[in-house]
N, CA, C and O atoms as a Tinker XYZ file with bonds, in Angstrom:
   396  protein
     1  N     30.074000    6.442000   86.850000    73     2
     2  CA    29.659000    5.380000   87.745000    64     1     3
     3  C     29.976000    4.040000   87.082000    63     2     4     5
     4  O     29.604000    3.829000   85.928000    81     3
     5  N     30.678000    3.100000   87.809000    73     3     6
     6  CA    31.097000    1.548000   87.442000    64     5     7
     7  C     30.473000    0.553000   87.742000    63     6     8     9
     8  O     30.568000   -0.164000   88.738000    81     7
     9  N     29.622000    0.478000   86.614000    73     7    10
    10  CA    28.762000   -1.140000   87.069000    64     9    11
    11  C     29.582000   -2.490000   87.309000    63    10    12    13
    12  O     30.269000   -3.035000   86.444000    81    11
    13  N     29.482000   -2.746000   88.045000    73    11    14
    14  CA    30.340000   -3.764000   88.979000    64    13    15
    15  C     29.392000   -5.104000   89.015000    63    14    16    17
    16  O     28.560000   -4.955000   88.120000    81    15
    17  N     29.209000   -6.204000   89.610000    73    15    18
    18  CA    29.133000   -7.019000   89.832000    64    17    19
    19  C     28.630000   -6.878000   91.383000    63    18    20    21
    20  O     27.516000   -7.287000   91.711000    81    19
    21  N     29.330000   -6.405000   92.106000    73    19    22
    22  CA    29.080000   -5.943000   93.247000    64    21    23
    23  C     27.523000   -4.618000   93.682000    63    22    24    25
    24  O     26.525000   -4.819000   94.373000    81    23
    25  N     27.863000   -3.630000   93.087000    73    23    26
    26  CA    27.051000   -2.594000   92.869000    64    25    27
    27  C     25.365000   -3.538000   92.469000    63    26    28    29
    28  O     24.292000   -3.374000   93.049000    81    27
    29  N     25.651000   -4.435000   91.380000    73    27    30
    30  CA    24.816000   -4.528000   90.846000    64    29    31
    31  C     23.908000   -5.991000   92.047000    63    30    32    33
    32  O     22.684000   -6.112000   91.990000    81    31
    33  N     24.664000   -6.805000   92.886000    73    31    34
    34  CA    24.194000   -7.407000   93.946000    64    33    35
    35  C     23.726000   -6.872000   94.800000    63    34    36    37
    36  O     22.780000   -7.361000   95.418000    81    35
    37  N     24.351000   -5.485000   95.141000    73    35    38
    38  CA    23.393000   -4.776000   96.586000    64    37    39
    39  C     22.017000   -4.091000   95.617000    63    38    40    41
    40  O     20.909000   -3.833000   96.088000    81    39
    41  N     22.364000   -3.926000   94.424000    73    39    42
    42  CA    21.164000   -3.162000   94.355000    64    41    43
    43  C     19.924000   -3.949000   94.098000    63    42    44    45
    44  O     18.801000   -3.469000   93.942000    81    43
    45  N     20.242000   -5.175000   94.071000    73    43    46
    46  CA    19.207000   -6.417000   93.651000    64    45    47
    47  C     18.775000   -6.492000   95.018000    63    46    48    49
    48  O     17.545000   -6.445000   95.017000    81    47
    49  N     19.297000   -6.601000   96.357000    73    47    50
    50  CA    19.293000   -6.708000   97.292000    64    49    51
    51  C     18.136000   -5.357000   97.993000    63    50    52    53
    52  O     17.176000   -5.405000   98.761000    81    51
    53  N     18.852000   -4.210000   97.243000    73    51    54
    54  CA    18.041000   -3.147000   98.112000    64    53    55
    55  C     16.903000   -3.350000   97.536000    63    54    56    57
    56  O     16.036000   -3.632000   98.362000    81    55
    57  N     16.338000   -3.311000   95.876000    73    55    58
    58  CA    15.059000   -3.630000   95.568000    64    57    59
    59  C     14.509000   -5.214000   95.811000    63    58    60    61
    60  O     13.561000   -5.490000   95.075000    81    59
    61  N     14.842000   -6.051000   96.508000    73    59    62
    62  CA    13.894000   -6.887000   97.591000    64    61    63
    63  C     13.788000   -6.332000   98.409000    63    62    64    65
    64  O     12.591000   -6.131000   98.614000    81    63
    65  N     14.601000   -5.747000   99.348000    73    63    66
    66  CA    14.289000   -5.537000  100.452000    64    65    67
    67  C     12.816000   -4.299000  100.349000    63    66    68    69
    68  O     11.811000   -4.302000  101.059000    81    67
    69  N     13.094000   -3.540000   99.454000    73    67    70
    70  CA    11.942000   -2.259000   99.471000    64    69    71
    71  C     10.606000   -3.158000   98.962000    63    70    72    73
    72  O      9.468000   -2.874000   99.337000    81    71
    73  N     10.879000   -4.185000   98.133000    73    71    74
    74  CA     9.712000   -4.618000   97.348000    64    73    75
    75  C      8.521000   -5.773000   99.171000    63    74    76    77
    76  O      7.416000   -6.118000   99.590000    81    75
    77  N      9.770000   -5.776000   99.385000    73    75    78
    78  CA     9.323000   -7.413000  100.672000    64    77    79
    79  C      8.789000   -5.933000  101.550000    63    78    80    81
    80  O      7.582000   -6.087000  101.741000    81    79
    81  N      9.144000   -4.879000  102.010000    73    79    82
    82  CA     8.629000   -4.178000  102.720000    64    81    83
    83  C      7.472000   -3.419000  102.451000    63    82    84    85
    84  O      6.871000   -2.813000  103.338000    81    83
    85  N      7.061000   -3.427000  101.012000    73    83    86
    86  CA     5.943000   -3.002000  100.955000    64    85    87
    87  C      5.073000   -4.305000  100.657000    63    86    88    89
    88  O      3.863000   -4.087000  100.602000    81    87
    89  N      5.383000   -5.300000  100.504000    73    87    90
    90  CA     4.524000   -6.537000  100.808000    64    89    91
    91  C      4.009000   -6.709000  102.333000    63    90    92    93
    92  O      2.807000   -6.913000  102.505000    81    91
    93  N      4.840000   -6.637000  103.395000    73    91    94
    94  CA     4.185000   -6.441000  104.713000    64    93    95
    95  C      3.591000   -5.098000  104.844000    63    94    96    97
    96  O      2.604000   -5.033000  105.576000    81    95
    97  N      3.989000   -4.035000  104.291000    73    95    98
    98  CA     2.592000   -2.793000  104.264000    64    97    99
    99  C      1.610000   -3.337000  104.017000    63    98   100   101
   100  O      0.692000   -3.433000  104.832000    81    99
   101  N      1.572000   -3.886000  102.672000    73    99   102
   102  CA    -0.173000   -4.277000  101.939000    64   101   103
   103  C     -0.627000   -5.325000  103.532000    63   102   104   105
   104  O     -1.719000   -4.959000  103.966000    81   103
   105  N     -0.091000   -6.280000  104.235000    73   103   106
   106  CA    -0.134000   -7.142000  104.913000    64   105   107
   107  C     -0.917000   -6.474000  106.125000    63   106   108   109
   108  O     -1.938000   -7.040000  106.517000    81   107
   109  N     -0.579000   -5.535000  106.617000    73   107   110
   110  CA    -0.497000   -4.390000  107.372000    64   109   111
   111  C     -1.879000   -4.325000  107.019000    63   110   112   113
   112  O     -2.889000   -4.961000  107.323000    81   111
   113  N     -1.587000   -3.297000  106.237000    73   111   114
   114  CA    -3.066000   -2.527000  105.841000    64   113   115
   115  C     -4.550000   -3.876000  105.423000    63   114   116   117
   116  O     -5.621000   -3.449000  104.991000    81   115
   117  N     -4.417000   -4.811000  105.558000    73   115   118
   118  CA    -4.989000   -6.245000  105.113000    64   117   119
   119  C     -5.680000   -6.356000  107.032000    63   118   120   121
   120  O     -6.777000   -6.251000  107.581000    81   119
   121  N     -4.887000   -6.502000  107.266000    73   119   122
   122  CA    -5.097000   -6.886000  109.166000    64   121   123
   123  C     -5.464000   -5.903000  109.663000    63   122   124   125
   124  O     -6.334000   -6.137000  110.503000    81   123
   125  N     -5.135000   -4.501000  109.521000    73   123   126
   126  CA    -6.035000   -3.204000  110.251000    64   125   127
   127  C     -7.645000   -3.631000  109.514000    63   126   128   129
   128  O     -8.515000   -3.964000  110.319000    81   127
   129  N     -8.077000   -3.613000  107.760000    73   127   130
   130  CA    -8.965000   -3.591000  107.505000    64   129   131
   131  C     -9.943000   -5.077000  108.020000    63   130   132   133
   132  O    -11.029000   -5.155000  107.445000    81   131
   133  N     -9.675000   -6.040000  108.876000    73   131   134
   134  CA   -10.526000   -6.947000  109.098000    64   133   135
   135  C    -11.015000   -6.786000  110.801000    63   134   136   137
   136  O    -11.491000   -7.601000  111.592000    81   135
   137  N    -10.608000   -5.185000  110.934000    73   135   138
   138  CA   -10.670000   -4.637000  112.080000    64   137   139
   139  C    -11.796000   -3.665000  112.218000    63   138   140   141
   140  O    -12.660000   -3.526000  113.084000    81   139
   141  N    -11.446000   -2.836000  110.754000    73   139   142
   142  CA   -12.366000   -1.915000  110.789000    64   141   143
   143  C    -13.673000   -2.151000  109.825000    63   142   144   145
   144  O    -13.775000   -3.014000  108.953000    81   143
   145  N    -14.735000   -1.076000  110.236000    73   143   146
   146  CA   -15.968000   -1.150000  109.856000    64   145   147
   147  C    -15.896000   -1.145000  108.026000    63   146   148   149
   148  O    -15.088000   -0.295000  107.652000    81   147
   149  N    -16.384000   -1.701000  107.170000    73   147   150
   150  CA   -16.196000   -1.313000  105.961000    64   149   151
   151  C    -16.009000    0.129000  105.195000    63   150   152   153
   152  O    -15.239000    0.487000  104.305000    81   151
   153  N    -17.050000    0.806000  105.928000    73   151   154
   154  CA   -16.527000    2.435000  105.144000    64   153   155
   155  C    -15.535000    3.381000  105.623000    63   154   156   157
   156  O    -15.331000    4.573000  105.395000    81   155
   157  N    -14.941000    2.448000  106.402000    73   155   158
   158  CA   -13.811000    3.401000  107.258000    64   157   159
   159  C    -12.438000    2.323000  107.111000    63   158   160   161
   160  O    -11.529000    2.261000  107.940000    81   159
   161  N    -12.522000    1.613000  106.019000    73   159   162
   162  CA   -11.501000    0.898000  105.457000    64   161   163
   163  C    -10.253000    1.285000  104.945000    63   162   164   165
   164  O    -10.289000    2.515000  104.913000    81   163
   165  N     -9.098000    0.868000  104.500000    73   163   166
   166  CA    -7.990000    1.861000  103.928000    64   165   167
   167  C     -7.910000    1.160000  102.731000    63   166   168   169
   168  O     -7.805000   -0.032000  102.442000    81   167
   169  N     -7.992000    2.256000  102.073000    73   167   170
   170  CA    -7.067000    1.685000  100.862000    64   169   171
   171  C     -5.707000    1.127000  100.405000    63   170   172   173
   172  O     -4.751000    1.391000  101.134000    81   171
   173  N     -5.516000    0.488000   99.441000    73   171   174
   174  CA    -4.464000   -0.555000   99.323000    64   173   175
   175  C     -3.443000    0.583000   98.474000    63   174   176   177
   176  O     -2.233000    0.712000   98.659000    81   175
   177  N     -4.200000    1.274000   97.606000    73   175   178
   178  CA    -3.657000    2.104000   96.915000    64   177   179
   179  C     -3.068000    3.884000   96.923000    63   178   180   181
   180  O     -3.939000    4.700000   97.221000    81   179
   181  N     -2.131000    4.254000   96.715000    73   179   182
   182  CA    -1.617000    5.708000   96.616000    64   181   183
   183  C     -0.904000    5.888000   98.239000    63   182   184   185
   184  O     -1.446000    6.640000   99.049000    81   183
   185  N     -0.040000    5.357000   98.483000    73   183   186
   186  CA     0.489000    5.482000   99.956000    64   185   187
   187  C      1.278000    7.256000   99.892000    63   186   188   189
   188  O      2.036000    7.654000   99.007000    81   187
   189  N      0.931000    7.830000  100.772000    73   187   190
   190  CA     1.161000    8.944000  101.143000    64   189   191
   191  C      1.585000    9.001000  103.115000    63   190   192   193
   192  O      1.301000    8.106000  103.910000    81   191
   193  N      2.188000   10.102000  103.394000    73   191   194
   194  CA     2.781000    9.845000  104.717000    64   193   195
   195  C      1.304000    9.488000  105.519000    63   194   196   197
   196  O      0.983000    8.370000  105.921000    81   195
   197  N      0.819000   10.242000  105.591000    73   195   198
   198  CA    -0.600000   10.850000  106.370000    64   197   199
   199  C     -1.275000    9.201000  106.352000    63   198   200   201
   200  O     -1.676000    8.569000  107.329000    81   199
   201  N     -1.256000    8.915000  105.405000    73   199   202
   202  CA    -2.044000    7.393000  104.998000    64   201   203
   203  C     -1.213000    6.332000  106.153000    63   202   204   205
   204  O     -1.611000    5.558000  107.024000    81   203
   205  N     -0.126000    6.669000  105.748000    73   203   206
   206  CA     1.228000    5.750000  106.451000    64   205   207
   207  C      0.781000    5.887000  107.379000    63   206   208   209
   208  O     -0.101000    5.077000  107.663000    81   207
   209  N      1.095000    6.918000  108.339000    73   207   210
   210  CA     0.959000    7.484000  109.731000    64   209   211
   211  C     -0.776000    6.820000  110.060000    63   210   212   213
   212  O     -0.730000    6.499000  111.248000    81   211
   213  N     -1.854000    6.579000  109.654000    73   211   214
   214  CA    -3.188000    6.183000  109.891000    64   213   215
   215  C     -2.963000    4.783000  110.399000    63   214   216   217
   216  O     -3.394000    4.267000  111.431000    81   215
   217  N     -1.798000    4.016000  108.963000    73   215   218
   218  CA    -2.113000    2.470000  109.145000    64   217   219
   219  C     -1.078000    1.879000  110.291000    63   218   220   221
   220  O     -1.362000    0.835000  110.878000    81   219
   221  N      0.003000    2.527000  110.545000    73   219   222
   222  CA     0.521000    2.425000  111.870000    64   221   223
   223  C     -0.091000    3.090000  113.314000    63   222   224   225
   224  O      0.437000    2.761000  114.376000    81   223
   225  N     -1.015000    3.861000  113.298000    73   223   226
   226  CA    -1.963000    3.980000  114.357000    64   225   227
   227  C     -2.817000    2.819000  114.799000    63   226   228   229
   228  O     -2.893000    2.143000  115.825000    81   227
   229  N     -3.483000    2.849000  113.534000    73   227   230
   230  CA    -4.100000    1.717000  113.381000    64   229   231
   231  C     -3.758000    0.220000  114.078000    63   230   232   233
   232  O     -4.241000   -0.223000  115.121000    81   231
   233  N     -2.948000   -0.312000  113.338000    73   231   234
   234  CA    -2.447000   -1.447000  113.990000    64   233   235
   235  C     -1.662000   -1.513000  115.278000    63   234   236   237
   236  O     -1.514000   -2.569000  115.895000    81   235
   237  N     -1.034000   -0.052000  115.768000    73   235   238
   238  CA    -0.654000   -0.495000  116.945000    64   237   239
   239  C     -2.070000   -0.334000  117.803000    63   238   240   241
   240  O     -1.828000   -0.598000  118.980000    81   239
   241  N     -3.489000    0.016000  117.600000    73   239   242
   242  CA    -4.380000    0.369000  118.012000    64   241   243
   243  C     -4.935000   -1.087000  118.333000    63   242   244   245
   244  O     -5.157000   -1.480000  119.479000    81   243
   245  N     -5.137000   -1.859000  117.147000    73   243   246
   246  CA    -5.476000   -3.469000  117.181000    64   245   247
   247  C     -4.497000   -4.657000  117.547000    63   246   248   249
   248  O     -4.827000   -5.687000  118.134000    81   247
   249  N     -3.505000   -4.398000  117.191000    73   247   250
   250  CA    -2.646000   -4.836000  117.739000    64   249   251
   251  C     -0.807000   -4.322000  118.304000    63   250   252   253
   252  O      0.268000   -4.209000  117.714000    81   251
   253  N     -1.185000   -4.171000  119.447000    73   251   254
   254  CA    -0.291000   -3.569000  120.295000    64   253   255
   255  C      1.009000   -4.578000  120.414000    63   254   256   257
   256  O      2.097000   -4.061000  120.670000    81   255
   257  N      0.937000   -5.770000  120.263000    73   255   258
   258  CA     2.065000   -6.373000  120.205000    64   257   259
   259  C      2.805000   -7.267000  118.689000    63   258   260   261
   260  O      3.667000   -8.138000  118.573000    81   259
   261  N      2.160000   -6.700000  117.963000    73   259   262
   262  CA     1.989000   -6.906000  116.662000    64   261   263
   263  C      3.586000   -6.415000  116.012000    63   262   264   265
   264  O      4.170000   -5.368000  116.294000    81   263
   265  N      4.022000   -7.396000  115.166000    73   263   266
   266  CA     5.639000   -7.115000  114.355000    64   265   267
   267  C      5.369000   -6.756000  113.102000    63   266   268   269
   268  O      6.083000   -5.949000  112.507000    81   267
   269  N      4.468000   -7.230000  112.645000    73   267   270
   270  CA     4.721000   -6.323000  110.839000    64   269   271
   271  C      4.902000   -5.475000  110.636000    63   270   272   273
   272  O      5.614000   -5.349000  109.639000    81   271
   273  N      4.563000   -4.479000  111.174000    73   271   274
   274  CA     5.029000   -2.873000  111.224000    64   273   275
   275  C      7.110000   -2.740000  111.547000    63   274   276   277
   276  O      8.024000   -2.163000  110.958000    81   275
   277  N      7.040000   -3.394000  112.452000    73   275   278
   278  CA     8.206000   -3.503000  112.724000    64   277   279
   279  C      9.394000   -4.043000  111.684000    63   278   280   281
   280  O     10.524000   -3.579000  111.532000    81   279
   281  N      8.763000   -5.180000  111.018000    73   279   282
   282  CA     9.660000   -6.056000  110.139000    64   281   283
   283  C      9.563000   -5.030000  108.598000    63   282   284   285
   284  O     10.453000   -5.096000  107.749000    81   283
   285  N      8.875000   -4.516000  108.512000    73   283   286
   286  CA     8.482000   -3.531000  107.196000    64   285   287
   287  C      8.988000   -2.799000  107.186000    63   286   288   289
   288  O      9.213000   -2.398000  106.044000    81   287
   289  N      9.808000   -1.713000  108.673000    73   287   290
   290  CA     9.708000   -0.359000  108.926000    64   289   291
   291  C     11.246000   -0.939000  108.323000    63   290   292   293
   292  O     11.773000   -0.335000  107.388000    81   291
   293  N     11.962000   -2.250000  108.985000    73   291   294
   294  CA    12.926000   -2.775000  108.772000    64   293   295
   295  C     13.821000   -3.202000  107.955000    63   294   296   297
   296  O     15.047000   -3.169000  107.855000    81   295
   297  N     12.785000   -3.682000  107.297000    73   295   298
   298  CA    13.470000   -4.147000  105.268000    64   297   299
   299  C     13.658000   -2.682000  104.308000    63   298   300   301
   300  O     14.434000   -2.457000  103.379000    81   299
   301  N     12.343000   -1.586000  105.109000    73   299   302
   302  CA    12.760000   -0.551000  104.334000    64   301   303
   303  C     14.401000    0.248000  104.427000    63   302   304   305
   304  O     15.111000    0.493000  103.452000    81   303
   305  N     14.682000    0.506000  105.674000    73   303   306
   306  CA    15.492000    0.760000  106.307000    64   305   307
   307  C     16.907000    0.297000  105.650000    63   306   308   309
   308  O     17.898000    0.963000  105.353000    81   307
   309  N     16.571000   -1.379000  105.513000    73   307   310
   310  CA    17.794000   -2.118000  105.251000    64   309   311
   311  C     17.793000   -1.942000  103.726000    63   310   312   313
   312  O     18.867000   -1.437000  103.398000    81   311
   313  N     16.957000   -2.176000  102.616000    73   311   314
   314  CA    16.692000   -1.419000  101.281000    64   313   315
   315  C     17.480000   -0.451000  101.134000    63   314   316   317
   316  O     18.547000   -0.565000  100.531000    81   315
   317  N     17.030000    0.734000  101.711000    73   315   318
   318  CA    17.425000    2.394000  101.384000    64   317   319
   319  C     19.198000    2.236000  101.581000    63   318   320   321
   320  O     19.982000    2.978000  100.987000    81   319
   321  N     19.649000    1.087000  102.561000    73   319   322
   322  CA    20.907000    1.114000  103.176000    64   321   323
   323  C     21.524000    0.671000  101.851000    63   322   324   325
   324  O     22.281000    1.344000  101.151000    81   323
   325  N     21.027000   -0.722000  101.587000    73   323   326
   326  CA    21.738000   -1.208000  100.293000    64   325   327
   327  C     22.175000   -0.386000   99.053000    63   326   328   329
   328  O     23.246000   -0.302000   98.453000    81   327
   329  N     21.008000    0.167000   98.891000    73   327   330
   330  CA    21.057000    1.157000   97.679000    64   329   331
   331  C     22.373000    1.788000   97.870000    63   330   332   333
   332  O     23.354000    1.686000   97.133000    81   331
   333  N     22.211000    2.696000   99.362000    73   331   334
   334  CA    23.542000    4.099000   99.330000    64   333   335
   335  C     24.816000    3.140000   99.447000    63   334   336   337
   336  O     25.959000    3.486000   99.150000    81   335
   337  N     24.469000    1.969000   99.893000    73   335   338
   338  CA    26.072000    0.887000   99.295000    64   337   339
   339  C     26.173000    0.510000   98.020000    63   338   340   341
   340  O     27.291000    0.222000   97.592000    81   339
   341  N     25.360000    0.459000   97.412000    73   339   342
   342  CA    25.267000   -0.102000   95.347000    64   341   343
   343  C     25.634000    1.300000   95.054000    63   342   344   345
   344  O     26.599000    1.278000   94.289000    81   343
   345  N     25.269000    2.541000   95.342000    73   343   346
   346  CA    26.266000    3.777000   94.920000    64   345   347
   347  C     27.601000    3.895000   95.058000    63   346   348   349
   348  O     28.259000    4.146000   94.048000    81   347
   349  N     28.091000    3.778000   96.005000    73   347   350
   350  CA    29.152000    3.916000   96.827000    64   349   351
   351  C     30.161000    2.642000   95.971000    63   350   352   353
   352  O     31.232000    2.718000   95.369000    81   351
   353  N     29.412000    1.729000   96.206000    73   351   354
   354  CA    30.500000    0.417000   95.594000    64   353   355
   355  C     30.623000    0.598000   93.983000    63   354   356   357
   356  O     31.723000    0.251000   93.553000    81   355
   357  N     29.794000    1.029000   93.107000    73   355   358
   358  CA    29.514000    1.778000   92.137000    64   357   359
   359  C     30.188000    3.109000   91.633000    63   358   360   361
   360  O     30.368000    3.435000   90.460000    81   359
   361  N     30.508000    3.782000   92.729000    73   359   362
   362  CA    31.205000    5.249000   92.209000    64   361   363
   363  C     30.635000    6.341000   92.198000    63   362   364   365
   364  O     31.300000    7.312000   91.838000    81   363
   365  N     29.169000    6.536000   92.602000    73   363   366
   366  CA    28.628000    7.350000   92.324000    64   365   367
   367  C     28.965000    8.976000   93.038000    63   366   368   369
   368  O     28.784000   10.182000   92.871000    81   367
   369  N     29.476000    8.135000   93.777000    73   367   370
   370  CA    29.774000    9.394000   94.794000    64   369   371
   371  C     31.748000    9.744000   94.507000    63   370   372   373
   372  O     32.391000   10.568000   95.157000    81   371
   373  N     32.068000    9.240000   93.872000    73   371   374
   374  CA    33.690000    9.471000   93.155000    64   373   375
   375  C     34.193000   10.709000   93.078000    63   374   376   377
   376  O     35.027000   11.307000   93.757000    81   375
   377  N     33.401000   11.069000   91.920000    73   375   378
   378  CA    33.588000   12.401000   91.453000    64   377   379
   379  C     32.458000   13.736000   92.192000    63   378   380   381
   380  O     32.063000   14.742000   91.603000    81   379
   381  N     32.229000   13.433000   93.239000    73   379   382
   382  CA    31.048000   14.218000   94.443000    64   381   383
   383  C     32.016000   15.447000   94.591000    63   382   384   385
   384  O     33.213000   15.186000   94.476000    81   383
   385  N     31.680000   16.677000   94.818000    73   383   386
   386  CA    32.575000   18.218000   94.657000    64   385   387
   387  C     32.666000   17.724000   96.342000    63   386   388   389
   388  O     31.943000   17.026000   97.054000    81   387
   389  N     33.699000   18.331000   96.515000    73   387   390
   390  CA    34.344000   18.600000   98.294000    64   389   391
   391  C     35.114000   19.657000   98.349000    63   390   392   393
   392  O     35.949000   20.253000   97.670000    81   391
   393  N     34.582000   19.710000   99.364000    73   391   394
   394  CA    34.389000   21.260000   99.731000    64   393   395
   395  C     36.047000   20.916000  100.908000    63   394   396
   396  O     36.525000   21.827000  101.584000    81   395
């Protein structure tokens, strides 16, 4: 794999984008909890799907026309994208067996 200049811009790129998307999670999970009762609060910590899947119920529950979910689901999306381009522009996939 060839560290590039290039490689090494998307991948700066994909870790904002993952880091800014879990900043609107915490954001997320911040605005469901000034919703709910205190002992039925979420935690900020250990994200798991099931958890995931609660705090997007959640907020489309409180707010139905609400974008953070949306802009989060988004940066992740665009993140994960960057990355498989910082491979790719990188080499990682060069020497990949083909069939």
């Amino acid at each position: 794999m060839e560290l590039n200049s290039a490689s090494i811009v998307l991948g700066g790129l994909a870790v904002s984008c993952l880091v800014m998307s879990g900043y609107f999670l915490c954001i997320e999970i911040g605005e469901v909890n000034r919703k709910l009762p205190e002992d039925q609060q979420i935690s900020y910590f250990w994200m798991y799907s099931e958890k995931f899947a609660r705090v997007k119920q959640e907020y489309k529950h409180f707010y139905p026309h609400g974008r953070i979910h949306l802009i989060g689901r988004l940066l992740g999306i665009t993140g994960f994208i960057f990355f498989i381009l910082a491979a790719v522009v990188g080499g990682f996939f060069k020497h990949w067996p083909s069939h």
